[in-house]
GUKE-233640 format. One record per residue: residue number from 1; residue in three letters; x negated, y, z negated of N, C-alpha, C in turn. Coordinates in nm, 2 decimals, m for minus. Example, Ala and Ser with C-alpha at 12.3 -4.5 7.8 and 13.67 -1.06 7.14 Angstrom:
GUKE-233640
{r 1,ALA,{m1.32,m0.57,m0.78},{m1.23,m0.45,m0.78},{m1.32,m0.33,m0.78}}
{r 2,SER,{m1.28,m0.22,m0.71},{m1.37,m0.11,m0.71},{m1.29,0.00,m0.79}}
//
This chain:
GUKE-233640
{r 1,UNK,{1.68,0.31,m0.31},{1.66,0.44,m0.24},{1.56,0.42,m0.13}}
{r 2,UNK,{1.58,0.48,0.00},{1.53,0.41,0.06},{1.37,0.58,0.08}}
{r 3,UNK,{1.26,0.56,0.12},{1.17,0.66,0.10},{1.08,0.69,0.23}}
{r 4,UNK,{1.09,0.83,0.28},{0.98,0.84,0.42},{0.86,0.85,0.40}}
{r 5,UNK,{0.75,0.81,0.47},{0.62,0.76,0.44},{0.56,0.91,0.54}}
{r 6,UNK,{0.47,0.92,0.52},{0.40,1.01,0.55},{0.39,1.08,0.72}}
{r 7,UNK,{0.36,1.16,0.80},{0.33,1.17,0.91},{0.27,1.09,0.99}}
{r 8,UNK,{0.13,1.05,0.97},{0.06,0.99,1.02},{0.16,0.81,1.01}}
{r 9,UNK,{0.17,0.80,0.90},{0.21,0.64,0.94},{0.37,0.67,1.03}}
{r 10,UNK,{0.46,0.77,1.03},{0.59,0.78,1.12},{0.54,0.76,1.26}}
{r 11,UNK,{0.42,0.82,1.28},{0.38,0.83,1.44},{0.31,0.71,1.43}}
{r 12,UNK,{0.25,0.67,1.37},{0.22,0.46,1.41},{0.33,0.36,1.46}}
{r 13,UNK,{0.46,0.38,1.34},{0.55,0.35,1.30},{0.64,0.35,1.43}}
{r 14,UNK,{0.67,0.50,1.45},{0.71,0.53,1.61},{0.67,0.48,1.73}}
{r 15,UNK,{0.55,0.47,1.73},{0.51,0.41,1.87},{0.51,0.24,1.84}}
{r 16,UNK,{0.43,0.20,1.73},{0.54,0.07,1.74},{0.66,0.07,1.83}}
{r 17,UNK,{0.76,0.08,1.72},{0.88,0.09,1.73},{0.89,0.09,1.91}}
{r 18,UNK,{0.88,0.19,1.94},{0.91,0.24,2.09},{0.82,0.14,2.19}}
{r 19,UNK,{0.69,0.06,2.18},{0.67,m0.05,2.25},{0.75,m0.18,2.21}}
{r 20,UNK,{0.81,m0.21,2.10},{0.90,m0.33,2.03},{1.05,m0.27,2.15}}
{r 21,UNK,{1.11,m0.18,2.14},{1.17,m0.17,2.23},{1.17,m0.17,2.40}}
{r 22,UNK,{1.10,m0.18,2.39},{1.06,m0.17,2.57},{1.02,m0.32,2.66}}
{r 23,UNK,{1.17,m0.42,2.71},{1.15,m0.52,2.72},{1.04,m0.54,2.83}}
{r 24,UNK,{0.97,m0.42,2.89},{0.92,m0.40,3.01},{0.73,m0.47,2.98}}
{r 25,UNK,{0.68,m0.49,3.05},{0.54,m0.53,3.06},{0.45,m0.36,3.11}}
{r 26,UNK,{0.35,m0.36,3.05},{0.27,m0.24,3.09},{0.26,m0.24,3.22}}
{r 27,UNK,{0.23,m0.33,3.28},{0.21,m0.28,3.43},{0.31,m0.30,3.49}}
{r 28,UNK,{0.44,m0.30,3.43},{0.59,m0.25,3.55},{0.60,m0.09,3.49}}
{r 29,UNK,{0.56,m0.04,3.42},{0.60,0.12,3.39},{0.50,0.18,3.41}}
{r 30,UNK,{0.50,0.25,3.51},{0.39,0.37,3.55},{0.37,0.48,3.48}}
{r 31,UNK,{0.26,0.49,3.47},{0.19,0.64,3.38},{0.32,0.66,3.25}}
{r 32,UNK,{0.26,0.57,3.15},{0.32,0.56,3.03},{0.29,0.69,2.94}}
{r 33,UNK,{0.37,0.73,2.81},{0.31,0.84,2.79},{0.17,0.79,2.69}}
{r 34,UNK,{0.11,0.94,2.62},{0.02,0.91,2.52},{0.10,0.93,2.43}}
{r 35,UNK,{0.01,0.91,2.30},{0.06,0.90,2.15},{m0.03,0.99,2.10}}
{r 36,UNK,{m0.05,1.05,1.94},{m0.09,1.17,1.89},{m0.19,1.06,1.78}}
{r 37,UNK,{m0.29,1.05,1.71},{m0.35,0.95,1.67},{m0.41,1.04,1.59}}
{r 38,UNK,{m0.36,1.03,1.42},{m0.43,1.07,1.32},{m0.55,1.00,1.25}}
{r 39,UNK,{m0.61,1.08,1.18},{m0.71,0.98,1.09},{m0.73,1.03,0.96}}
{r 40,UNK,{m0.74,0.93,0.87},{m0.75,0.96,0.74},{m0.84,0.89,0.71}}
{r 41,UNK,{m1.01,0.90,0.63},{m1.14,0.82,0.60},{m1.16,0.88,0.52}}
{r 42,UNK,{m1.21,0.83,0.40},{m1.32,0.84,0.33},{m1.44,0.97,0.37}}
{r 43,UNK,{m1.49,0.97,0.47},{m1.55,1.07,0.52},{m1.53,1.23,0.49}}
{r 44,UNK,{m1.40,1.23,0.48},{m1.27,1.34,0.49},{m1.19,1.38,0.54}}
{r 45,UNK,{m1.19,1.31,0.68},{m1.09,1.35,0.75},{m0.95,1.31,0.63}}
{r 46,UNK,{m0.86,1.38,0.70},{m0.71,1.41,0.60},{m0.61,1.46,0.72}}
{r 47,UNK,{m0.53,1.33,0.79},{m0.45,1.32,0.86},{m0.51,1.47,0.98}}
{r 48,UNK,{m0.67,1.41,1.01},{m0.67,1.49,1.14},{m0.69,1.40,1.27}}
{r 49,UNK,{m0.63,1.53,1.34},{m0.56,1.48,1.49},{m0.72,1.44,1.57}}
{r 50,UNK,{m0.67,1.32,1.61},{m0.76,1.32,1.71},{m0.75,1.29,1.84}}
{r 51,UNK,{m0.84,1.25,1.95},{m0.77,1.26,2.08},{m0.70,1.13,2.14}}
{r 52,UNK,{m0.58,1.20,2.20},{m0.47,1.09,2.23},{m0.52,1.00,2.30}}
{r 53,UNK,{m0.47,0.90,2.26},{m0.41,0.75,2.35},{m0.35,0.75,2.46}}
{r 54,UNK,{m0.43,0.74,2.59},{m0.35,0.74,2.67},{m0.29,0.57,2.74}}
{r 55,UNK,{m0.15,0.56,2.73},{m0.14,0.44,2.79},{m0.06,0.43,2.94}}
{r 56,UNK,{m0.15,0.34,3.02},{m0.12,0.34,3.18},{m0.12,0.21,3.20}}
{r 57,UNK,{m0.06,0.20,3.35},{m0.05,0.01,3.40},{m0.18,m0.04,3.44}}
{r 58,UNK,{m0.26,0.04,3.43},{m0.46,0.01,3.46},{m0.47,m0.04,3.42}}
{r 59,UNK,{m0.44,m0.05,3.29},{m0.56,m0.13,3.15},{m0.52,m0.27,3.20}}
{r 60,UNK,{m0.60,m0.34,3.31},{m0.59,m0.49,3.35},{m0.69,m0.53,3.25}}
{r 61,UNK,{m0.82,m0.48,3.20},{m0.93,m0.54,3.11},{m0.83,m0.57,3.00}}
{r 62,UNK,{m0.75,m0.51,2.94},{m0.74,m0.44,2.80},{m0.61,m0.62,2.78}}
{r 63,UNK,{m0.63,m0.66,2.68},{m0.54,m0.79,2.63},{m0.43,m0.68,2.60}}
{r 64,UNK,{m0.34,m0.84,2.67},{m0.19,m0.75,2.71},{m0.10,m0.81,2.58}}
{r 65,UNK,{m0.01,m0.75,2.52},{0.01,m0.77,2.37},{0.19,m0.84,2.45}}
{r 66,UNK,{0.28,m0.90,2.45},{0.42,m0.88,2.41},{0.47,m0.91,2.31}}
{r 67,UNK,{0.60,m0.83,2.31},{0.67,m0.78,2.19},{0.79,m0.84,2.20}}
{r 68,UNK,{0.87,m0.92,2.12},{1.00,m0.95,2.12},{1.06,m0.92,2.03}}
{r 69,UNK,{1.11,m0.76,1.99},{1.22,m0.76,1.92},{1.35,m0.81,1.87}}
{r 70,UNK,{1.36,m0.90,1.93},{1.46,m1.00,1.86},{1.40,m1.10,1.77}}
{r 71,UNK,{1.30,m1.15,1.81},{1.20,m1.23,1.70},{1.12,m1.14,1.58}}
{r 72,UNK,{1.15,m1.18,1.49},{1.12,m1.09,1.37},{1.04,m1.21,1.25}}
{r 73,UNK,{0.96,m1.19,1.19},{0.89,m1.29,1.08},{0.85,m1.23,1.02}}
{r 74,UNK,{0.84,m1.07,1.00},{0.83,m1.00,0.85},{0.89,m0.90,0.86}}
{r 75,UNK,{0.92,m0.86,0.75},{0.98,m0.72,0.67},{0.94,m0.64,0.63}}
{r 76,UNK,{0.88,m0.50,0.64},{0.82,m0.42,0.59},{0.90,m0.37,0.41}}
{r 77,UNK,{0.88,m0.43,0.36},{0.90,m0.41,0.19},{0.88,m0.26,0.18}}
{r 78,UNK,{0.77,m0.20,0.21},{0.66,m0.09,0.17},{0.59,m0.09,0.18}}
{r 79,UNK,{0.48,0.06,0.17},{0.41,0.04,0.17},{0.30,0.14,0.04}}
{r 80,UNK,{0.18,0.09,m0.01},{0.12,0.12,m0.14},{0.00,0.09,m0.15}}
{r 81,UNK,{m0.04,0.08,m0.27},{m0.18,0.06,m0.32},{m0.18,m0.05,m0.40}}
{r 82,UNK,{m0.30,m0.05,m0.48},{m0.34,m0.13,m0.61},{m0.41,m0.08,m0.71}}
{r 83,UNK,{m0.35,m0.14,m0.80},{m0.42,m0.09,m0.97},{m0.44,m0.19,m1.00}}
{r 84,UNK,{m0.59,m0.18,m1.04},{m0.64,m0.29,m1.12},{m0.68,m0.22,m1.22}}
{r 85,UNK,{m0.75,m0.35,m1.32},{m0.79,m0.32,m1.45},{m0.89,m0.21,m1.43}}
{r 86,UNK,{m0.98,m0.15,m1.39},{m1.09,m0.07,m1.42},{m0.97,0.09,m1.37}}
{r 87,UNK,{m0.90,0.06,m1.25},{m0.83,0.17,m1.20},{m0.71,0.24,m1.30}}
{r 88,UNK,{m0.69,0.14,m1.39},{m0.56,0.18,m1.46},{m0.64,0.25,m1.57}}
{r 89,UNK,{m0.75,0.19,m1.64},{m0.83,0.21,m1.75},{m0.89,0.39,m1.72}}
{r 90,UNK,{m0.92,0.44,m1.62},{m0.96,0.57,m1.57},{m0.83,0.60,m1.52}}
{r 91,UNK,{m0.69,0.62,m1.52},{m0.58,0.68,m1.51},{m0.58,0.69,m1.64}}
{r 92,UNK,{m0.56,0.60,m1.73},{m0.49,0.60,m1.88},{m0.59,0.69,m1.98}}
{r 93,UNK,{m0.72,0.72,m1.92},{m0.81,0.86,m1.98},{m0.79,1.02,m1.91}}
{r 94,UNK,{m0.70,0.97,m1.83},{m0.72,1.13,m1.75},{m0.61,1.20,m1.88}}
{r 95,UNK,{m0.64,1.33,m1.87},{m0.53,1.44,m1.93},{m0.39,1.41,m1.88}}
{r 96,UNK,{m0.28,1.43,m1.95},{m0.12,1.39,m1.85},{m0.13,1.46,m1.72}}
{r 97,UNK,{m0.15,1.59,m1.73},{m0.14,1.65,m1.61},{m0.19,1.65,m1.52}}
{r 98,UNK,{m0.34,1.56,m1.54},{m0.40,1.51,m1.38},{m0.35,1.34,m1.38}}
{r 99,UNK,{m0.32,1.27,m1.49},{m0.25,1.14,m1.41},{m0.11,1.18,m1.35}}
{r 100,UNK,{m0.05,1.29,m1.41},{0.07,1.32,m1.34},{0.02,1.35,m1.17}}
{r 101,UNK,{m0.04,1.46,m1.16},{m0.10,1.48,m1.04},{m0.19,1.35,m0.92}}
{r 102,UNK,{m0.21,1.25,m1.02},{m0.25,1.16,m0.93},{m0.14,1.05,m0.91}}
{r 103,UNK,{m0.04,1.04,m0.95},{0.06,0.97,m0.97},{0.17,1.04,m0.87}}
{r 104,UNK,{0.17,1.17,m0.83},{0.23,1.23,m0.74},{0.16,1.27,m0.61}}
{r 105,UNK,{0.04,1.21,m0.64},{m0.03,1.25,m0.45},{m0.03,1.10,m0.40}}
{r 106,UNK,{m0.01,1.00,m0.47},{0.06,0.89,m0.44},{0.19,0.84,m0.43}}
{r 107,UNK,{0.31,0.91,m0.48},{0.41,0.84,m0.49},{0.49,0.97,m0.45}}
{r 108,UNK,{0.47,1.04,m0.43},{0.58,1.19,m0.42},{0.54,1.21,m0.25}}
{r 109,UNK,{0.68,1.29,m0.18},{0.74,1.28,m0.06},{0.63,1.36,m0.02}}
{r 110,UNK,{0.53,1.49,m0.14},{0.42,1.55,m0.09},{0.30,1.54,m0.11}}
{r 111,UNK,{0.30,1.39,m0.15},{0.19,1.33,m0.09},{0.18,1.19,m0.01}}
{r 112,UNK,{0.11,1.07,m0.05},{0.11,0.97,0.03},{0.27,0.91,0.04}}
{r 113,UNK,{0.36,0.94,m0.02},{0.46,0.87,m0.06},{0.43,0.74,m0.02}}
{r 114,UNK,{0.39,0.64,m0.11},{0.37,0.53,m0.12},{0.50,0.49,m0.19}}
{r 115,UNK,{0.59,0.36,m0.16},{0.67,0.26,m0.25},{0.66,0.16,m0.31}}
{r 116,UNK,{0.52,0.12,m0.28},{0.50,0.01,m0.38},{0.38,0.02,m0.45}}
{r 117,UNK,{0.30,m0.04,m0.54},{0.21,m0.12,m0.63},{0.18,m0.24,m0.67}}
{r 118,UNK,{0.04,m0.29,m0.64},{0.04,m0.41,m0.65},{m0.09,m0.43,m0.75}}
{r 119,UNK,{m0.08,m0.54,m0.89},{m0.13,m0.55,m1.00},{m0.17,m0.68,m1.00}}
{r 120,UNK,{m0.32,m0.70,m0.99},{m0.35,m0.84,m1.02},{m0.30,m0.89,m1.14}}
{r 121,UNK,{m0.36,m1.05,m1.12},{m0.30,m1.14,m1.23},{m0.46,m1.19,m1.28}}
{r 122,UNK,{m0.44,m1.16,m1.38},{m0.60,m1.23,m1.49},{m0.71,m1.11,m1.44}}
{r 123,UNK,{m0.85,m1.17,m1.46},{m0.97,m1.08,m1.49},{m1.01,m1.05,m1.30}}
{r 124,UNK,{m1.04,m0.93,m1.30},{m1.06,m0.90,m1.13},{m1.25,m0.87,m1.12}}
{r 125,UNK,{m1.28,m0.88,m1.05},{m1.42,m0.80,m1.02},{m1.44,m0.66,m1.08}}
{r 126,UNK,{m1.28,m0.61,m1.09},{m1.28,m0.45,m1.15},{m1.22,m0.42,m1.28}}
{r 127,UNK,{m1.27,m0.55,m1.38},{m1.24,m0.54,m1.50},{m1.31,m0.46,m1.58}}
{r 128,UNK,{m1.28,m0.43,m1.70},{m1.30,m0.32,m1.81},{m1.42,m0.41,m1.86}}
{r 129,UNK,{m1.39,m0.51,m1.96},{m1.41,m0.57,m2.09},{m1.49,m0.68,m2.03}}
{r 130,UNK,{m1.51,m0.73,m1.89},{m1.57,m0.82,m1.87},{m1.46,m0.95,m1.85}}
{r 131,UNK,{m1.53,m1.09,m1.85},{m1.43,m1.18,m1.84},{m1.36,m1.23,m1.94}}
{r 132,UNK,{m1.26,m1.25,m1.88},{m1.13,m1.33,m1.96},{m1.05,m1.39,m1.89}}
{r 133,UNK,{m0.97,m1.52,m1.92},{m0.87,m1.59,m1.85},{m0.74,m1.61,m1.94}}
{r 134,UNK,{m0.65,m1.63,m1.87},{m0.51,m1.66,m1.96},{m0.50,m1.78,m2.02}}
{r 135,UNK,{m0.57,m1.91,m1.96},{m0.56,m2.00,m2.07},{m0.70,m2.08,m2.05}}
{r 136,UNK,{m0.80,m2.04,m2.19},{m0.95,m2.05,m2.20},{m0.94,m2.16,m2.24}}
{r 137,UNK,{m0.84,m2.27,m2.29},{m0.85,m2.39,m2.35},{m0.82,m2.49,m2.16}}
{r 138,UNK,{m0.94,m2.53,m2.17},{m0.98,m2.65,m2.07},{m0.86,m2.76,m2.09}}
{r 139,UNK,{m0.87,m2.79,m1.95},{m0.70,m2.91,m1.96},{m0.60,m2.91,m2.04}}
{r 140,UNK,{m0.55,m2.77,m2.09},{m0.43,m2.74,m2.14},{m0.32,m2.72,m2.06}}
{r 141,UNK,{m0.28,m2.87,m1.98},{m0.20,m2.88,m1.83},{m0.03,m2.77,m1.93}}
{r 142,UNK,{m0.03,m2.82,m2.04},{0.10,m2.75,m2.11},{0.07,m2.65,m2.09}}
{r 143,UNK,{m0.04,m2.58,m2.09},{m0.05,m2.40,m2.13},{m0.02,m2.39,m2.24}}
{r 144,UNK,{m0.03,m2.42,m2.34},{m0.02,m2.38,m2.49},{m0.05,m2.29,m2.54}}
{r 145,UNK,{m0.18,m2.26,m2.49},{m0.30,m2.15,m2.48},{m0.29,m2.04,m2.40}}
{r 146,UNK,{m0.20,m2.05,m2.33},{m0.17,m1.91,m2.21},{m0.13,m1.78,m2.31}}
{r 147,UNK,{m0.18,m1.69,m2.21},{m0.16,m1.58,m2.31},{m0.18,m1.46,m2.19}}
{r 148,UNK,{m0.09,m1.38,m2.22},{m0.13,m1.24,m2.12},{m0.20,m1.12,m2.22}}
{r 149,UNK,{m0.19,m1.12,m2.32},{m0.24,m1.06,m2.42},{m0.35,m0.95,m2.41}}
{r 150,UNK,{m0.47,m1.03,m2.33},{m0.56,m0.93,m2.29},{m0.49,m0.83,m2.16}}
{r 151,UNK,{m0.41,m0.82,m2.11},{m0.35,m0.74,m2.03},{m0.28,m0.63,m2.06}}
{r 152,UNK,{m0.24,m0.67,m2.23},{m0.19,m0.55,m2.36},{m0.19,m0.48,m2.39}}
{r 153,UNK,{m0.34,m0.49,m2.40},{m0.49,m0.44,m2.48},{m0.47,m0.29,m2.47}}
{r 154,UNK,{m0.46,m0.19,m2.52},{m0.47,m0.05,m2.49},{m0.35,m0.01,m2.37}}
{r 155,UNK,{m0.27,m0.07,m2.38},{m0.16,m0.03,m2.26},{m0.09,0.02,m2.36}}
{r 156,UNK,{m0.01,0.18,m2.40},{0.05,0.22,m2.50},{0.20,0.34,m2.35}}
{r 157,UNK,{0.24,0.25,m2.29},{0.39,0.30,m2.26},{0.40,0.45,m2.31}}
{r 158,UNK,{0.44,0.45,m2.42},{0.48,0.62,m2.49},{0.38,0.72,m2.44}}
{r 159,UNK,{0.26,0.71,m2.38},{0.17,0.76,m2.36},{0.17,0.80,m2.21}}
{r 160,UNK,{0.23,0.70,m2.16},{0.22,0.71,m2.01},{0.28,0.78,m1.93}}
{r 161,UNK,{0.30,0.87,m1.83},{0.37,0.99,m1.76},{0.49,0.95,m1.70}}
{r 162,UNK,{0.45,0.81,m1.65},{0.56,0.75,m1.53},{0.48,0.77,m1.43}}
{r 163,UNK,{0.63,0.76,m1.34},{0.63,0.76,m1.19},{0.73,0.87,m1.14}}
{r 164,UNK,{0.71,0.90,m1.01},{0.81,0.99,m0.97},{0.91,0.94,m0.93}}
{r 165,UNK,{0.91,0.83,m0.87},{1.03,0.76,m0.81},{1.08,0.71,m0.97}}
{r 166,UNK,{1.23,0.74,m0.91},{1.28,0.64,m1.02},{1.36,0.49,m1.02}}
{r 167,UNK,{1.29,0.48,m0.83},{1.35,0.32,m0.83},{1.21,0.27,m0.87}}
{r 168,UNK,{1.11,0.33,m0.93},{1.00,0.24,m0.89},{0.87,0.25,m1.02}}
{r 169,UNK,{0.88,0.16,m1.14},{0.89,0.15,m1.25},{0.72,0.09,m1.29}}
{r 170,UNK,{0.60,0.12,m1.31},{0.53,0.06,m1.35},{0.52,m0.04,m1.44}}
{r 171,UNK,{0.57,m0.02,m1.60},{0.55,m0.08,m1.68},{0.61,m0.22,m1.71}}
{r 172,UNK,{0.75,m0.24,m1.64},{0.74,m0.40,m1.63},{0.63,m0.48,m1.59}}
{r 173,UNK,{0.52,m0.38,m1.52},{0.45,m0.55,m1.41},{0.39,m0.64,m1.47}}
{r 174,UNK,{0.35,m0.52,m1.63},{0.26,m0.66,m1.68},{0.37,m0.79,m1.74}}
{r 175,UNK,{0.46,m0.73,m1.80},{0.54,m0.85,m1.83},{0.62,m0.96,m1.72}}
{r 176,UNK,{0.59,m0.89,m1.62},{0.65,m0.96,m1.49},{0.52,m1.07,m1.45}}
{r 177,UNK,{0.43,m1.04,m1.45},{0.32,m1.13,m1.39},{0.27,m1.20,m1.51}}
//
């Protein structure tokens, strides 16, 4: 299913796009237009407008970018966040109806609509329990000792709200990674 991303990133997205198209160099196209330039910070701002971009053939200071749309080297997959251990651990205590609610101002068309998530592998900086590794046995080149087990730990499925998307499934990742 394919999913639209929010305002602020369409008008990024857009003007990309619309310089990726334009085989032309800035200083053959005169008095180019501006662009609309949101901002979203920590601070508070929440997709506010701020003042346009204006682009012209002047900008001789300004490093001149070209674009070859025919040449391509990545794919935009999506785009999303991360859950790690401490972040999942304070989702999985909220009431259903505020992880529902936080689970839809991220992944729902009315909010960030985000399409992906991305889940470390082993113990992070933003672990619960402190450290742990998947295989604690030194020069176990077989892995014998591997184990995802602590990744388990209090993860109870039945409990969990989901996601809004239904192409887009949390609870395999731990068995995936």
């Amino acid at each position: 299913m394919r999913r639209q991303f929010n305002i602020g990133f369409q008008v990024a997205l857009l003007a990309i796009i619309g310089l990726q198209t334009s085989p032309l160099r800035a200083e053959e196209v005169p008095n180019l237009v501006s662009t609309e330039v949101l901002l979203t910070s920590a601070a508070g701002h929440k997709l506010a407008v701020m003042d346009p971009v204006q682009f012209s053939s002047d900008n001789t200071r300004a490093a001149q970018v070209q674009i070859d749309p025919l040449m391509t080297r990545q794919t935009v997959t999506g785009i999303g966040t991360s859950f790690t251990e401490s972040s999942a651990f304070v989702l999985a205590h909220l009431p259903e109806a505020a992880r529902r609610s936080v689970m839809a101002q991220l992944f729902s068309d009315q909010g960030a609509n985000f399409s992906l998530a991305r889940t470390t592998i082993g113990a992070t900086d933003f672990s619960v329990e402190g450290k742990y590794d998947y295989a604690p046995v030194a020069d176990d080149l077989d892995l014998q000792h591997f184990s995802i087990a602590e990744d388990r730990l209090g993860f109870d499925p039945a409990r969990y709200p989901g996601v809004i998307a239904p192409d887009f499934d949390l609870l395999p990742m731990i068995d995936e990674a």
